[in-house]
N, CA, C and O atoms as CSV, one atom per row, in Angstrom:
chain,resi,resn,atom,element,x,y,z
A,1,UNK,N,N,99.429,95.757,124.779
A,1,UNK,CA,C,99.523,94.592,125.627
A,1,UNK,C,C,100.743,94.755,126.536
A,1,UNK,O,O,101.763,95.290,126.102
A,2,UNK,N,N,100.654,94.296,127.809
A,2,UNK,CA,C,101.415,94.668,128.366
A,2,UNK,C,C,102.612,93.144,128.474
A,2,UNK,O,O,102.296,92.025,128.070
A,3,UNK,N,N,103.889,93.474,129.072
A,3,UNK,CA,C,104.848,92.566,128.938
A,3,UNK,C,C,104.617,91.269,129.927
A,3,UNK,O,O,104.996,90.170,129.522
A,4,UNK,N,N,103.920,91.404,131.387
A,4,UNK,CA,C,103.465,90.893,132.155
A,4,UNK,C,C,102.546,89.839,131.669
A,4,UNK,O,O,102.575,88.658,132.016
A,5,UNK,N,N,101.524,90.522,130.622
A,5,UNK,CA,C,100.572,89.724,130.284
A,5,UNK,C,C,101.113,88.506,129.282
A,5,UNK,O,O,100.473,87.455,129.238
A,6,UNK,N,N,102.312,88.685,128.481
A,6,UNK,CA,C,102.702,88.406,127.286
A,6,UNK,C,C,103.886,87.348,128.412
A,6,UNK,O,O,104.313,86.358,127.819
A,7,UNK,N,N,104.197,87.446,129.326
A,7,UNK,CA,C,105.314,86.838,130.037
A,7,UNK,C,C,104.243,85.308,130.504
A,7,UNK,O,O,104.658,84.190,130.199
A,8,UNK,N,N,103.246,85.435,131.052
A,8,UNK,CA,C,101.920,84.337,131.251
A,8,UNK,C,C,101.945,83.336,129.984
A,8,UNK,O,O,101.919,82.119,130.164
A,9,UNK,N,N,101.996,83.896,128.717
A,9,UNK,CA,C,101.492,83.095,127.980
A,9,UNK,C,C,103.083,81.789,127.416
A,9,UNK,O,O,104.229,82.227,127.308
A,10,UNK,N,N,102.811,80.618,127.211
A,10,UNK,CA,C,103.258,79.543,126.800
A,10,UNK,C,C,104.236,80.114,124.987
A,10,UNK,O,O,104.345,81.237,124.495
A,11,UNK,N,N,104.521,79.361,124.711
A,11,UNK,CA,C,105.741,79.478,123.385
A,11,UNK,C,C,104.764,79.454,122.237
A,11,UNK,O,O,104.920,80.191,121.263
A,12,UNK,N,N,103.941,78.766,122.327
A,12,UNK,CA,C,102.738,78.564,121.095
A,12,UNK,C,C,101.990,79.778,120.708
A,12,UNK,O,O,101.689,80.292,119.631
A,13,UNK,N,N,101.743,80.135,122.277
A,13,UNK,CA,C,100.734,81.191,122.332
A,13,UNK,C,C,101.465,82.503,121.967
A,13,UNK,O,O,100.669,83.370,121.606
A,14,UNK,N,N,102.933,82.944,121.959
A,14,UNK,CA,C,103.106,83.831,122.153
A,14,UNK,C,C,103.468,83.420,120.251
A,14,UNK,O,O,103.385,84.431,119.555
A,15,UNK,N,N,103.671,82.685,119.808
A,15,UNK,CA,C,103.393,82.581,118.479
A,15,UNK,C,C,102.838,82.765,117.407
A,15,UNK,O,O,103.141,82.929,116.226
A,16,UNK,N,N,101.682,82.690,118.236
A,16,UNK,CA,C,100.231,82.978,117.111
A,16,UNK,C,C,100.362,84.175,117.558
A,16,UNK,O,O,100.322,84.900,116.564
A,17,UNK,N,N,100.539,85.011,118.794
A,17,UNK,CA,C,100.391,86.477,118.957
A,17,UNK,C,C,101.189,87.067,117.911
A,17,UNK,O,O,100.673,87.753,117.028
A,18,UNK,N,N,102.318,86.853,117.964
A,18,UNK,CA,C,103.350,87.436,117.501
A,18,UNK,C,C,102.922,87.416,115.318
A,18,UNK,O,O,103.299,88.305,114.554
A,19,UNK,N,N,102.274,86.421,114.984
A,19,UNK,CA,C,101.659,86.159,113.835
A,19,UNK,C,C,100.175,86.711,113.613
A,19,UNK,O,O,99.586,86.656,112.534
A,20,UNK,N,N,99.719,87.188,114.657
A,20,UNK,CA,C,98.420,87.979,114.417
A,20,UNK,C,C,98.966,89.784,114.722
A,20,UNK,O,O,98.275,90.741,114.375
A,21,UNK,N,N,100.170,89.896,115.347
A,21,UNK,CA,C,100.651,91.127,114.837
A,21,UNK,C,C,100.655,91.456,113.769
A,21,UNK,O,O,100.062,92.359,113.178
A,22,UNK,N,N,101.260,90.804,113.505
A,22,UNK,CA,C,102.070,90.524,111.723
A,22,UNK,C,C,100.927,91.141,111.021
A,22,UNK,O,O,100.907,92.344,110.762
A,23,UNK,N,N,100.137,90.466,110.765
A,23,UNK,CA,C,99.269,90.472,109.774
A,23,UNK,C,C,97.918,91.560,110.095
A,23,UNK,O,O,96.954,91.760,109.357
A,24,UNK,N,N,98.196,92.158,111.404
A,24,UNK,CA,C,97.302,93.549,111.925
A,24,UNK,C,C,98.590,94.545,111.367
A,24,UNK,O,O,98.035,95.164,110.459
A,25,UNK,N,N,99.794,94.956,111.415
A,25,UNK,CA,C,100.433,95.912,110.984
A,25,UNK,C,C,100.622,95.927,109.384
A,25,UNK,O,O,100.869,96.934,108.720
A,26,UNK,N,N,100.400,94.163,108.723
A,26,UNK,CA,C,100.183,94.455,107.026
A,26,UNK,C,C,99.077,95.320,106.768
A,26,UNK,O,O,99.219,96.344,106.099
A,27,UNK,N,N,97.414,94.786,107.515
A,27,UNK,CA,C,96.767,95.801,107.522
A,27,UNK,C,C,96.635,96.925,107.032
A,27,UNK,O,O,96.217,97.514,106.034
A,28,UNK,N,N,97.403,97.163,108.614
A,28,UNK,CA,C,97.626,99.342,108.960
A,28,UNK,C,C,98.387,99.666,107.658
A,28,UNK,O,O,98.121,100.779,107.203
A,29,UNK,N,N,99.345,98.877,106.911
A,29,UNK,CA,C,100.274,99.492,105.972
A,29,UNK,C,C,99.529,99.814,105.123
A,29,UNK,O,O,99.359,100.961,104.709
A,30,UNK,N,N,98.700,98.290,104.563
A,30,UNK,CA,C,97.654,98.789,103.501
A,30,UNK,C,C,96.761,99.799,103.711
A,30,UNK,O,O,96.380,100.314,102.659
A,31,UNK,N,N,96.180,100.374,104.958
A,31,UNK,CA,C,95.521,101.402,104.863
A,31,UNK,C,C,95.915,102.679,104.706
A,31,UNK,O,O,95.252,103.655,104.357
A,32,UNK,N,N,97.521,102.551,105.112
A,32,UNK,CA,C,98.158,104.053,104.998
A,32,UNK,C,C,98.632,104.430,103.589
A,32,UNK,O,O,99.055,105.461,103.064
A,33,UNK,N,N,98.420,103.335,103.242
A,33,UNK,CA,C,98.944,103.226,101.197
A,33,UNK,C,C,97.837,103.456,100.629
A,33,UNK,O,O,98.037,103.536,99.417
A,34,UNK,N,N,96.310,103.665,100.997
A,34,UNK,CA,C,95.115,103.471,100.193
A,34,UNK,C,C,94.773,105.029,101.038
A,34,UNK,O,O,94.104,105.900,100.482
A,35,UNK,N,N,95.196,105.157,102.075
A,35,UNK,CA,C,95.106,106.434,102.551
A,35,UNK,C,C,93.640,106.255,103.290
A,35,UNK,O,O,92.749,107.103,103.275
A,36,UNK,N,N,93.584,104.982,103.931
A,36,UNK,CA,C,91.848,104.553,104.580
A,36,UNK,C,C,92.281,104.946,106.357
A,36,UNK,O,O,91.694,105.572,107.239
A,37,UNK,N,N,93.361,104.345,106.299
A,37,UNK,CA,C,94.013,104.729,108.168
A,37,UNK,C,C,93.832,106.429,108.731
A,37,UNK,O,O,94.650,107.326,108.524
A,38,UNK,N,N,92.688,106.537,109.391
A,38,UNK,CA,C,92.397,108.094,109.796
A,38,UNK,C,C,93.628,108.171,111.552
A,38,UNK,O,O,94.287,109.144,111.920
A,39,UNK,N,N,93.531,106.883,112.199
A,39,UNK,CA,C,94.233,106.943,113.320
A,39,UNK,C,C,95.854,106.364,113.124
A,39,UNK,O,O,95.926,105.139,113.024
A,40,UNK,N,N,96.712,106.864,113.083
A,40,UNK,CA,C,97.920,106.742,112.544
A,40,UNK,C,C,98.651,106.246,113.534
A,40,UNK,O,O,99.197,105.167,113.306
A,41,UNK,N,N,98.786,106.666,114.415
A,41,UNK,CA,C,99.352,105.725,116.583
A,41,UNK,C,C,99.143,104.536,116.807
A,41,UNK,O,O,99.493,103.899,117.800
A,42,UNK,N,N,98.076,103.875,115.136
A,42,UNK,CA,C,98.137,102.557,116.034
A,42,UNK,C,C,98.932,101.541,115.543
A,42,UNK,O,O,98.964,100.372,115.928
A,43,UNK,N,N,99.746,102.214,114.422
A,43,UNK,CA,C,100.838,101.838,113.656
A,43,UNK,C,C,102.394,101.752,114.941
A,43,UNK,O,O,103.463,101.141,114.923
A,44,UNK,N,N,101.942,102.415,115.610
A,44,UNK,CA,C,102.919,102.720,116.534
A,44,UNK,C,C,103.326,101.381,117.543
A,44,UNK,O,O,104.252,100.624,117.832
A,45,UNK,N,N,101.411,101.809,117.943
A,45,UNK,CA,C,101.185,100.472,119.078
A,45,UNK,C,C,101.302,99.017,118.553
A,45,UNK,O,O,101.375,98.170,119.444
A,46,UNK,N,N,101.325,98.687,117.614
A,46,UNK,CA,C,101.354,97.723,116.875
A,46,UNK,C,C,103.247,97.024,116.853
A,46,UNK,O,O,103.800,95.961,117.139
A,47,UNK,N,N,103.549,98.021,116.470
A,47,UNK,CA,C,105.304,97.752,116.192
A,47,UNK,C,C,105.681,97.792,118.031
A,47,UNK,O,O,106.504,96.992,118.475
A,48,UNK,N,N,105.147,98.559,118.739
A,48,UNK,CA,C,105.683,97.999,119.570
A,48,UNK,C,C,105.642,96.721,120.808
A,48,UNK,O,O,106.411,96.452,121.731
A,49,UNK,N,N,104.252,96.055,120.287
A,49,UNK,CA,C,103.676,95.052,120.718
A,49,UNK,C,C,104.485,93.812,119.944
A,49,UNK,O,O,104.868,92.822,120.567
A,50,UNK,N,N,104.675,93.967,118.666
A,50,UNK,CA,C,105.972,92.796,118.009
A,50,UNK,C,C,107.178,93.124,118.879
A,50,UNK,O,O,107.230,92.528,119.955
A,51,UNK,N,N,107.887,93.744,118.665
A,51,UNK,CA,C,108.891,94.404,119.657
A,51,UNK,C,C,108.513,93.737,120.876
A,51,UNK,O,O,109.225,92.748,121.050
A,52,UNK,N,N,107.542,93.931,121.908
A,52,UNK,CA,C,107.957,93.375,122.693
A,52,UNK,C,C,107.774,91.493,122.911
A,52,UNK,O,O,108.256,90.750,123.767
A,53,UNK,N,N,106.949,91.231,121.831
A,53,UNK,CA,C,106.839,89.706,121.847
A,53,UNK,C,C,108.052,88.690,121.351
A,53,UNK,O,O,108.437,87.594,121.757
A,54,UNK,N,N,108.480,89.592,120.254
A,54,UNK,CA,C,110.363,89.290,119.548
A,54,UNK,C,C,111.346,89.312,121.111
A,54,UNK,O,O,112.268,88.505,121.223
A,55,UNK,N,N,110.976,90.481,122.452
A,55,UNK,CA,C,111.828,90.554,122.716
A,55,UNK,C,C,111.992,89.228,124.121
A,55,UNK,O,O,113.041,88.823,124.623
A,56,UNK,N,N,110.429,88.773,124.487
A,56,UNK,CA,C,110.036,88.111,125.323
A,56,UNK,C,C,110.917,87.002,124.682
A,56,UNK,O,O,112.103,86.872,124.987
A,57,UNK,N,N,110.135,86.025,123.570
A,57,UNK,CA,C,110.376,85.281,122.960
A,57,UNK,C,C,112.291,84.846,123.274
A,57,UNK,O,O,112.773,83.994,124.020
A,58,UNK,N,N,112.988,85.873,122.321
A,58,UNK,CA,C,114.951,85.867,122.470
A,58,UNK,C,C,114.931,85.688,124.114
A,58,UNK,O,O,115.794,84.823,124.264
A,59,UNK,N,N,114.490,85.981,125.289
A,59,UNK,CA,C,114.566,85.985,126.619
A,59,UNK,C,C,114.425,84.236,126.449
A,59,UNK,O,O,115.366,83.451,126.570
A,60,UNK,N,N,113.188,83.919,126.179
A,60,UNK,CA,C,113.336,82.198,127.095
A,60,UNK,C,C,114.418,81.327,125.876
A,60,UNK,O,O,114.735,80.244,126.367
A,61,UNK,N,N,114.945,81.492,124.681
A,61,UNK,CA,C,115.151,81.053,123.690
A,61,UNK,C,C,116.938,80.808,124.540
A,61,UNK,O,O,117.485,81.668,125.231
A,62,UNK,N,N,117.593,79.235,124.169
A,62,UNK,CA,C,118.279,78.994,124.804
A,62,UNK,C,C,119.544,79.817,123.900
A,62,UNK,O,O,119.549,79.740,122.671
A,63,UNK,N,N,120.660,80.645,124.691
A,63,UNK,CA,C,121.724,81.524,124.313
A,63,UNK,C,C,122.851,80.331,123.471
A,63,UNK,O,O,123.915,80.720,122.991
């Protein structure tokens, strides 16, 4: 997802995103522990899609 797209969305929305990460990279973990995950990069893409929603998020969040 790109940062542009993630910059559009409202505080709620980027909430539930940021909570449907979550629970797509518990997933990937469990599959790499059961040894079911054949595509391993998307462990990648995943962490860095939290990453950038954590980083959107600290941006509008008052200092």
């Amino acid at each position: 997802m790109k940062a542009s797209e993630l910059r559009a969305k409202n505080d709620d929305e980027l909430k539930s995103e940021l909570n449907d990460l979550l629970k797509a990279q518990f997933g990937l973990r469990m599959q790499v522990a059961t040894q079911q995950l054949s595509n391993t990069s998307q462990m990648k893409k995943v962490r860095r899609d939290i990453a950038r929603v954590r980083t959107i998020m600290k941006e509008r969040s008052p200092k």
